[in-house]
matplotlib code that plots the C-alpha trace (Angstrom):
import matplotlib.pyplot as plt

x = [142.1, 139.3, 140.4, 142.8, 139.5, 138.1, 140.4, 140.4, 136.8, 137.5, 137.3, 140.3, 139.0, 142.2, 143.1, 139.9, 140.8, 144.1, 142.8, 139.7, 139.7, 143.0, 143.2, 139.7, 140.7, 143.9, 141.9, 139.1, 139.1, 138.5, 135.1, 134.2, 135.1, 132.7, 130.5, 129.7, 129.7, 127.1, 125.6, 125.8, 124.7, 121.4, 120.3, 120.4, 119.1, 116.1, 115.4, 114.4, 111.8, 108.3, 105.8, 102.6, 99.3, 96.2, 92.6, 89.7, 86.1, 83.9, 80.5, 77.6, 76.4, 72.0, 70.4, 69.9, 67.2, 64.3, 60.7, 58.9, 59.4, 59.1, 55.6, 54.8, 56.2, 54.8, 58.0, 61.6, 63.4, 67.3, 68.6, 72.0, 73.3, 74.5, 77.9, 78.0, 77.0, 79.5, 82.3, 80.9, 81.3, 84.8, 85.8, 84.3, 86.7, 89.5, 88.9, 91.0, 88.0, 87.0, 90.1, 90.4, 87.1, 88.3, 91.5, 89.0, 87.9, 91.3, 92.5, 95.8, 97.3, 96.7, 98.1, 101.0, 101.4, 101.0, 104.2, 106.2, 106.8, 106.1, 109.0, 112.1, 114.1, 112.5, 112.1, 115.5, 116.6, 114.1, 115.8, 119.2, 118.6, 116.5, 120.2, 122.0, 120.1, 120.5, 124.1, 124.7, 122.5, 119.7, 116.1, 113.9, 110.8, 113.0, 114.0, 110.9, 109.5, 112.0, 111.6, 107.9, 106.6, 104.6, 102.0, 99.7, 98.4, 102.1, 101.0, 97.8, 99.1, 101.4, 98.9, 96.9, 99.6, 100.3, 97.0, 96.9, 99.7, 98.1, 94.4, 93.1, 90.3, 89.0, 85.5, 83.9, 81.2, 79.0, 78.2, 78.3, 81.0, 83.4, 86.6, 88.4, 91.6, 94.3, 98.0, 99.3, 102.9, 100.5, 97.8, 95.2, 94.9, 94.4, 90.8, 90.1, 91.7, 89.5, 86.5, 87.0, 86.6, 83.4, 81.9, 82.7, 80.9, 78.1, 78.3, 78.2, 75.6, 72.9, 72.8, 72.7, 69.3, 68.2, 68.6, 67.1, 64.3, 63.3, 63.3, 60.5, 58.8, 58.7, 57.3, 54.9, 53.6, 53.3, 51.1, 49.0, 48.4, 47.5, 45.0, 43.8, 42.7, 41.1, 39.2, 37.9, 36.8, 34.8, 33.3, 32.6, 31.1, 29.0, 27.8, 26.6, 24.6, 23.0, 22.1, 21.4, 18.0, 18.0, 19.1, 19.9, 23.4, 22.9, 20.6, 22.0, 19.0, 16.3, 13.4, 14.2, 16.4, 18.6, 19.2, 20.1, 22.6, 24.5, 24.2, 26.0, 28.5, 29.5, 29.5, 31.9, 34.4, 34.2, 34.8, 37.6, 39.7, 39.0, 40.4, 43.6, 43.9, 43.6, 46.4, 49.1, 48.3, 49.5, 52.5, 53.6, 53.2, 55.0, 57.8, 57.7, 57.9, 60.6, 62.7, 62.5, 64.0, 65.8, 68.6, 71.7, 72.0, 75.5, 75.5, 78.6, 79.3, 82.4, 83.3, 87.5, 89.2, 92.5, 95.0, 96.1, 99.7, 101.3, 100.7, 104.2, 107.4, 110.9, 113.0, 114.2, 114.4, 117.1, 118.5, 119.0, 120.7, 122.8, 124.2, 124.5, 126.4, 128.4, 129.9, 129.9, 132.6, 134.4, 135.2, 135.6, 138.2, 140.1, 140.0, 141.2, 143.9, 145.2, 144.9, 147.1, 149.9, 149.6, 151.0, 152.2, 149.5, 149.0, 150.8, 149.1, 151.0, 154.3, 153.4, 152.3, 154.9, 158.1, 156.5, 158.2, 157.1, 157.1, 158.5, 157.8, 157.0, 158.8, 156.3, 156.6, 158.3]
y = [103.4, 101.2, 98.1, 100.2, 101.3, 97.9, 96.6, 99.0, 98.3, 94.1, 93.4, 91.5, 88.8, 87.5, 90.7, 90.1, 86.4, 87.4, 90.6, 88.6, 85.1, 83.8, 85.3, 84.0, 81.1, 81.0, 82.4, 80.1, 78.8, 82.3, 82.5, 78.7, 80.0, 83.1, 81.3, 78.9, 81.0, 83.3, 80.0, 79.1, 82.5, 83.1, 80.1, 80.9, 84.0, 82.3, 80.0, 83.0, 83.9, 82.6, 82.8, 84.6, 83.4, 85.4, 84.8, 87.0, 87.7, 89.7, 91.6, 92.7, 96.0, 96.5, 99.2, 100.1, 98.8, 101.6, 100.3, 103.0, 102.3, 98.9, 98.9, 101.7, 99.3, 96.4, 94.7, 93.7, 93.0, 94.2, 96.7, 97.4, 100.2, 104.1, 104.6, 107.0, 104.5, 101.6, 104.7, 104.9, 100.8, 101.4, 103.8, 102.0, 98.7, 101.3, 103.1, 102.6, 101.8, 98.8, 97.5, 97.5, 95.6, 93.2, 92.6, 91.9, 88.4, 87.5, 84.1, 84.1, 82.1, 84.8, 87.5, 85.2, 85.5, 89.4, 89.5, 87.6, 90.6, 90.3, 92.5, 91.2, 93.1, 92.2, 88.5, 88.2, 90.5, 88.4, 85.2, 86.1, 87.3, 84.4, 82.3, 84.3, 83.5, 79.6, 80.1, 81.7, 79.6, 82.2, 81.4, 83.1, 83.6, 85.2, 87.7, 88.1, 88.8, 91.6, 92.8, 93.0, 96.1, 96.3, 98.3, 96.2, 99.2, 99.3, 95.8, 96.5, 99.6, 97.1, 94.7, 97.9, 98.5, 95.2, 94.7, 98.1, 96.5, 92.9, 93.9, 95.4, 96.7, 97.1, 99.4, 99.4, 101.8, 101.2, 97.4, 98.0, 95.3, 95.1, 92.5, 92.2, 90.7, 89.6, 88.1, 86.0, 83.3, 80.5, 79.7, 78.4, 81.9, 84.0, 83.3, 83.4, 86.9, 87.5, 85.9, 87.9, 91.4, 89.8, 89.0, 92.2, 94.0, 92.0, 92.0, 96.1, 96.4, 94.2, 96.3, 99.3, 97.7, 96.6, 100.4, 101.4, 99.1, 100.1, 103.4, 103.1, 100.9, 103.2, 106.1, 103.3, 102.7, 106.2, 106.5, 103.6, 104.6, 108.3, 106.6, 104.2, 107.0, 109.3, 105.6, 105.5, 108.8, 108.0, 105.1, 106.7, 109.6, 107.2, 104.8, 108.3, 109.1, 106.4, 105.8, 109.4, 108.7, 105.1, 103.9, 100.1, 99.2, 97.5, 100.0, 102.2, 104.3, 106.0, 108.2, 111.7, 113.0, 115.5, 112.6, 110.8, 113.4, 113.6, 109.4, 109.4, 112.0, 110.0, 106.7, 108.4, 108.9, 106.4, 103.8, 106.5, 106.3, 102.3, 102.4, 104.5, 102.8, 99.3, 100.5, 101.7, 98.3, 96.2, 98.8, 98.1, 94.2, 94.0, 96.6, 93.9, 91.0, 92.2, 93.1, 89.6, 88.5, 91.4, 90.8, 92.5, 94.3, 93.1, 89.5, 87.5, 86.3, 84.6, 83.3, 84.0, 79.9, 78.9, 79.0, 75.8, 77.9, 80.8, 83.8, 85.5, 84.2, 85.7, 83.0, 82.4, 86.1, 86.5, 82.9, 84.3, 87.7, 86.3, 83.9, 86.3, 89.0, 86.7, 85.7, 89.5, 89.9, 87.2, 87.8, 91.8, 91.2, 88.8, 91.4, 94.1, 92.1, 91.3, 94.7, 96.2, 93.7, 94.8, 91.5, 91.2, 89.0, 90.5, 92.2, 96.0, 95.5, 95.7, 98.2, 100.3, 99.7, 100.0, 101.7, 99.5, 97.4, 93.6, 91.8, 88.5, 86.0, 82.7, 79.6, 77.9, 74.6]
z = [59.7, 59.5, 60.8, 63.7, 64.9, 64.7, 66.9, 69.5, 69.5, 70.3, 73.8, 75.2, 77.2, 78.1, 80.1, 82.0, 82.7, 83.9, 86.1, 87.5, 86.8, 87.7, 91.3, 91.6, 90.6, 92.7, 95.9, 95.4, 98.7, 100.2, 98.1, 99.2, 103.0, 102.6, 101.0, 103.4, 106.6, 104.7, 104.0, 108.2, 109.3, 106.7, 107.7, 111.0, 110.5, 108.4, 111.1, 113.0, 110.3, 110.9, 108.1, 107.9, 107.9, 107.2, 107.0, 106.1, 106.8, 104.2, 105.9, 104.3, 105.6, 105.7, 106.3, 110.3, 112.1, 112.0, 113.3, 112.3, 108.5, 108.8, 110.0, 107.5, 104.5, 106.1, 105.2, 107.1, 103.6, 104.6, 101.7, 101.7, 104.1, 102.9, 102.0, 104.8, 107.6, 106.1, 106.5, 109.8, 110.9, 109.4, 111.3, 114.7, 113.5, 113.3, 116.6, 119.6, 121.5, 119.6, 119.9, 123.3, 123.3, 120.8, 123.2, 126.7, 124.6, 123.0, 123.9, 125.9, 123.0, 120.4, 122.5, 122.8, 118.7, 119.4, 121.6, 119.0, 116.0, 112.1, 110.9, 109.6, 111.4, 114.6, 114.5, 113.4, 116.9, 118.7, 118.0, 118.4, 121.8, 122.5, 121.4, 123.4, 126.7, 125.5, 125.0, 128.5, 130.0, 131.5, 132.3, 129.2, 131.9, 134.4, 131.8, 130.5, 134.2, 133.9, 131.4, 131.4, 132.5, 136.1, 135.1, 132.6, 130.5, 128.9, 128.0, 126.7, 124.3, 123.1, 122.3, 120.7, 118.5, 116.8, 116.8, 114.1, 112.6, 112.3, 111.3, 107.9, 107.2, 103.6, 102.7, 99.2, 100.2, 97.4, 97.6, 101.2, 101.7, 104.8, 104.2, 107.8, 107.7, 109.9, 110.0, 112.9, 113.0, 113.9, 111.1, 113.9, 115.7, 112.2, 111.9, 115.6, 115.6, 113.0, 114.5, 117.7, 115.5, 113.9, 117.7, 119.2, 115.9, 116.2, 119.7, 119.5, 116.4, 118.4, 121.1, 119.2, 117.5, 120.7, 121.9, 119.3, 119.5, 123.1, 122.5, 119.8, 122.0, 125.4, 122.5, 121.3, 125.1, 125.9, 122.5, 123.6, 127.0, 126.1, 123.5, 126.2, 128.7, 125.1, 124.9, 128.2, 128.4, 125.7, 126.5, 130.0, 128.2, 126.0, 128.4, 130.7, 127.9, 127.5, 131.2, 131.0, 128.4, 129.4, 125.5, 125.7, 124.7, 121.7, 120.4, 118.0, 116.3, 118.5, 117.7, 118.7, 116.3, 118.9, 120.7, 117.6, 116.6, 120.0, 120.3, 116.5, 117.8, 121.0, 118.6, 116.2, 119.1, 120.5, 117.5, 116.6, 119.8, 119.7, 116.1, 117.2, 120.1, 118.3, 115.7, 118.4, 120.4, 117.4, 116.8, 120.5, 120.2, 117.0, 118.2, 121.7, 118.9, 117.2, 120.4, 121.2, 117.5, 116.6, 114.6, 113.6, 110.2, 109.3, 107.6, 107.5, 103.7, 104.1, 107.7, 108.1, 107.6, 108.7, 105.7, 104.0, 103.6, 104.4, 102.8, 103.2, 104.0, 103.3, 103.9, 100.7, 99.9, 102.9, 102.1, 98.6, 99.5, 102.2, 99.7, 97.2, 100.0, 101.1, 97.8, 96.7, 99.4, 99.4, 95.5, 96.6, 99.1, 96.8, 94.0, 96.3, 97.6, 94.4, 93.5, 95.8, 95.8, 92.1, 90.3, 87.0, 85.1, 81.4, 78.8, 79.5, 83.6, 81.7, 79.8, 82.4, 84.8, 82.7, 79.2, 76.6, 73.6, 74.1, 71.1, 72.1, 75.0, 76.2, 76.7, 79.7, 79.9]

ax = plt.figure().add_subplot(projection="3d")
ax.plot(x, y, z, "-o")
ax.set_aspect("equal")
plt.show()
């Protein structure tokens, strides 16, 4: 009983040789056929495929500009923004409105590499119809000028979109880092699509500070002229009083002790408005000072470079599983052939079809 089940258990290799490997075998030239029109049409298809290129820029967010606690600190040290403002620059990167910006400075080349899809699917489409127009002979441009849409906000929103598609934008809130990325067909145009995000940003950020700046410095005017005219009422007030009792203007002690008190009191305003006034003059210069050097608050660590290679490609993938396709159906259609002519190729065929024991076999001559 043992060695029955033993040998039920032994697989019989030469039924599968007879099943599959001699119609293979015989058939061969089907496989080689498929094989090399899948061959012909992946690389086609492949030769449609453009590889990627990106490049990336990594930001360094600071704290906002804010006058007023710079002059109280006495010190213009950046410190790295709140997580909420960095949320905040992300979210202007990802608007719709910055993107527009970002697409009023765009080379004509780069919006060129927009047109032209990063999808599989797509390229592959793209190039065959481009083929098509070569093999029939029609103009590309004067398709194209048919194709393209009259009004030029169709073109823009497509331009928005693969921009969307094209541009990341990666937030780690609490270093305050910003990484902007972007992928284009041509490796040249990836950093200047990247480069073009970074100039509108910084483009946007300095004249927020700007805006900023001149406001404190209309509330720093309006301080110092208020303490101006206190000033000038009190020197006015002083130098009356001293015409008044004929006191000299460089005397500052006199004999009668009333006129003493109300000489001290008029002294004690007057130095006091000259001391506020003196303090909101040097606010205003600095806050003047610093609108002619102010500076944004995002620092560019690592400037976006053009890639030595490309970062994705999937020609080889879709060279790979065109081969492998192609050769999956030429050996399918074989098999199935074979299977419905229903040949007679190995001892288990005769059994089946006329259910009788074989005693022996005759060797071929």
């Amino acid at each position: 009983m043992e060695e029955k089940k033993e040998t039920t258990k032994k697989l019989d290799v030469s039924f599968y040789i007879a099943k599959f490997g001699i119609p293979l075998l015989e058939n061969k030239w089907v496989v080689i056929i498929f094989f090399v029109v899948g061959l012909l049409i992946t690389l086609l298809l492949s030769s449609f495929i453009k590889p990627q290129f990106i490049s990336e820029a990594a930001l360094q967010i600071e704290e906002p500009f804010n006058e007023a606690a710079s002059i109280r600190q006495g010190t213009m040290s950046p410190r790295k923004a709140s997580g909420a403002y960095v949320l905040a620059v992300e979210e202007k990167l990802k608007s719709k409105s910055f993107a527009k910006e970002v697409l009023k400075i765009l080379p004509d080349d780069v919006k060129l590499d927009l047109e032209l899809p990063l999808d599989l699917r797509s390229q592959i489409l793209a190039g065959l119809r481009n083929l098509a127009r070569t093999i029939l002979g029609r103009s590309k441009k004067s398709d194209d000028k048919k194709e393209t849409p009259s009004s030029t906000t169709d073109e823009d929103n497509r331009y928005l979109q693969e921009l969307e598609k094209r541009v990341g934008i990666r937030v780690n809130s609490g270093i305050a880092m910003i990484w902007i990325t972007a992928a284009t067909l041509e490796k040249n145009l990836a950093p200047i699509l990247v480069k073009s995000y970074l100039d509108v940003l910084l483009a946007l950020n300095l004249e927020q500070n700007k805006a900023g700046v001149q406001g404190k410095i209309k509330f720093s005017m309006e301080q110092r002229n208020s303490a101006r005219q206190a000033l000038d009422k009190a020197e006015q007030q002083l130098v009356k009083f001293r015409n008044h009792y004929q006191i000299p203007a460089d005397l500052r002690m006199t004999p009668d002790t009333e006129i003493q008190a109300q000489l001290d009191t008029l002294l004690g305003n007057y130095e006091m408005a000259k001391e506020h006034y003196d303090r909101l003059d040097r606010i205003y210069l600095e806050a003047k000072i610093r609108e002619a050097g102010v500076l944004v608050n995002i620092r560019v660590l690592s400037a976006p470079m053009i890639p030595l290679r490309p970062s994705k490609s999937a020609k080889q993938k879709v060279l790979l599983v065109g081969i492998m396709m192609s050769l999956a159906v030429g050996i399918a259609i074989i098999l199935i052939f074979d299977f419905l002519r229903g040949p007679i190729r190995h001892e288990k065929d005769i059994n089946d079809a006329v259910h009788l024991p074989i005693y022996g076999s005759i060797p071929s001559l």
